[in-house]
N, C-alpha and C positions, 0 to 999 in steps of 0.2 A: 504494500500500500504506500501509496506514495504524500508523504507530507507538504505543507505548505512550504517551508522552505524548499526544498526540493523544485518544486513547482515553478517557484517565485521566480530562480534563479535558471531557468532553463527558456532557451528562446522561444522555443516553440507554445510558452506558457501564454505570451503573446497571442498566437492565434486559436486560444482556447477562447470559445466564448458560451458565460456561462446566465441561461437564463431561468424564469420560474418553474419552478418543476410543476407539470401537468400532463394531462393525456396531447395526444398528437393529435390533433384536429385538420382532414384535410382540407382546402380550400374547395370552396363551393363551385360548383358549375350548372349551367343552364341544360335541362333535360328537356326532351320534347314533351308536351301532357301525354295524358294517356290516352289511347281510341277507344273509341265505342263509347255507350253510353253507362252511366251507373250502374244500371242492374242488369248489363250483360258485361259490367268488369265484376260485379260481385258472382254473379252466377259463374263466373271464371274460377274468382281468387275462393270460392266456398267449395269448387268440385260437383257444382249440381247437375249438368249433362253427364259426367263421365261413370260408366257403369264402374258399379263396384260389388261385390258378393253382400248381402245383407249380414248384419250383426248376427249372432251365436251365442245364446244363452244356455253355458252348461249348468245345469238344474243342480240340486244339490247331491253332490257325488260325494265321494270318498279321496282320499289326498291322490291315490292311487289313479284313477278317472279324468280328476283334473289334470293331474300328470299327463295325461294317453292324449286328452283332448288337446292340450297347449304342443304338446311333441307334434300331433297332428296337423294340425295349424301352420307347424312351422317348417314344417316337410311339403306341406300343399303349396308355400308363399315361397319356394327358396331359399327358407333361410337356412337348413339342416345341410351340410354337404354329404357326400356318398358313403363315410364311414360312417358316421354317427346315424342316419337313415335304414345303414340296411341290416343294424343290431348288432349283438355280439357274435 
């Protein structure tokens, strides 16, 4: 770690320049608005055309159940790779 003297005494102390410590804020720029109108940017930004599988209510099981149904879920969506999918 380098001290004040140290510092003081070094050229390059010179071209340190030392200001208030805060976050980095970039400078603003001009974006285009947005197209369309309100409620075909909300019907956008909310996912209401795009199909999706309806919710799934596992009733009340056993820890064992919910286990089988969430493994399930996650084999159906991708997310399991080929080991852990195809058991021990």
């Amino acid at each position: 770690m380098l001290d004040a003297e140290t510092v003081a005494g070094d050229d390059l102390a010179a071209a340190v320049t030392v200001r208030s410590a805060r976050p980095f804020r970039p400078r603003t720029r001009v974006v285009p608005p947005p197209s369309g109108t309100p409620r075909q940017r909300l019907m956008e930004l909310t996912g209401v055309l795009v199909a999706h599988e309806p919710p799934t209510i596992v009733g009340p099981v056993d820890a064992a159940g919910a286990a089988d149904a969430l493994l399930a879920f996650l084999e159906r969506n991708g997310y399991l790779g080929e080991r852990l999918s195809a058991g021990p």
